[in-house]
N, C-alpha and C positions, 0 to 999 in steps of 0.2 A: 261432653256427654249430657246428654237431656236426664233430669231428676226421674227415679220411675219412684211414683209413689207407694209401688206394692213392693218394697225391699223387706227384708225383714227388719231392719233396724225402724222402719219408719210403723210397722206394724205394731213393736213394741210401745213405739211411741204413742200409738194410737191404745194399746191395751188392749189390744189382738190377740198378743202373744205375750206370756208371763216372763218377767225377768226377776235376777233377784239385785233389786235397785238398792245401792249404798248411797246414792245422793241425789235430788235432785232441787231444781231454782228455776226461773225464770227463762236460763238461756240455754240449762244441759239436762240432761238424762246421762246418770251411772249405774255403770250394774257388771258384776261377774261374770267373766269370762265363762262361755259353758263349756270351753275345752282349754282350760288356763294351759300357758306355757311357762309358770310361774308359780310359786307359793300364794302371790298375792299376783291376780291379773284382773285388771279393771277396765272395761273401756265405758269412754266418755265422748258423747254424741250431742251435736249440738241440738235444738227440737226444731231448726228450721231446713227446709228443704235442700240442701247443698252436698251433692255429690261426691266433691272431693277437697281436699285442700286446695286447690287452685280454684274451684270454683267459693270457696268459702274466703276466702281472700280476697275475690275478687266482686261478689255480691252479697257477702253479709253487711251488717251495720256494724259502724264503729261498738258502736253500745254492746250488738252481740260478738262480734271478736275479743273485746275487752270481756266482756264476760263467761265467754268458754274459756280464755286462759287465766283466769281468776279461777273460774270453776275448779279446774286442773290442779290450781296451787292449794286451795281450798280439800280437797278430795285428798290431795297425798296429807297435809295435815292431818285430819280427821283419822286417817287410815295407819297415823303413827309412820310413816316413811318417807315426809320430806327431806329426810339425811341422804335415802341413798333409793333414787329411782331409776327406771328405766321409760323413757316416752317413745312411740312409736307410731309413726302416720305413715301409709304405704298410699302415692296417688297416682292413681291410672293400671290397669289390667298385671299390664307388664312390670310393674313395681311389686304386686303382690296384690292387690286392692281386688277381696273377692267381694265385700258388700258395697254399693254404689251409694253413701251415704258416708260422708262428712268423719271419720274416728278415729280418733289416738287410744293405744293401747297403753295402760298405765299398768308396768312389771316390778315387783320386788318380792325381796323375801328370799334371796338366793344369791350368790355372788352371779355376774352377769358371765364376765368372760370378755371376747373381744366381739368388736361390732357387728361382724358377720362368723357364722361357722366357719 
């Protein structure tokens, strides 16, 4: 799937659209969920154009794959919940994936339960 650049994650990116960012670097953009499924839901966006996990895999830079999952690890520190998180990446339509733009949701603050309902 071709990048559209008018998603709204990329809008945010751009400060389009207001988020309420807990981190950001170089390689990500963080910010609160604005309909958390979670006490604490964060999602983390990398700032370059990549679709999906397959596509971010497959066209970012070493440098920025290393550094969105730094980010990640970095974000749940900060956030006091590296003991007990929850990460989640949904890629392609039918996975769930409704914004076309690169994102793991980062959940705690709640016992989880099991993987699916």
């Amino acid at each position: 799937m071709a990048y559209d650049s008018n998603n709204i994650f990329a809008k945010i990116l751009r400060g389009e659209i207001p988020c309420k960012e807990v981190y950001r670097d170089d390689y990500v953009l963080a910010f609160h969920d604005i309909a958390p499924n979670a006490p604490q839901h964060i999602l983390v966006i990398p700032k370059g154009p990549f679709s999906s996990l397959a596509d971010f895999i497959s066209q970012a830079s070493e440098a920025e794959q290393l550094g969105f999952w730094r980010a990640v690890n970095n974000i749940a520190a900060q956030q006091n919940i590296s003991s007990a998180f929850r990460l989640i990446t949904n890629n392609g339509e039918t996975a769930g994936q409704s914004v076309h733009h690169f994102h793991v949701h980062l959940l705690a603050g709640k016992p989880m339960g099991g993987l699916l309902p």
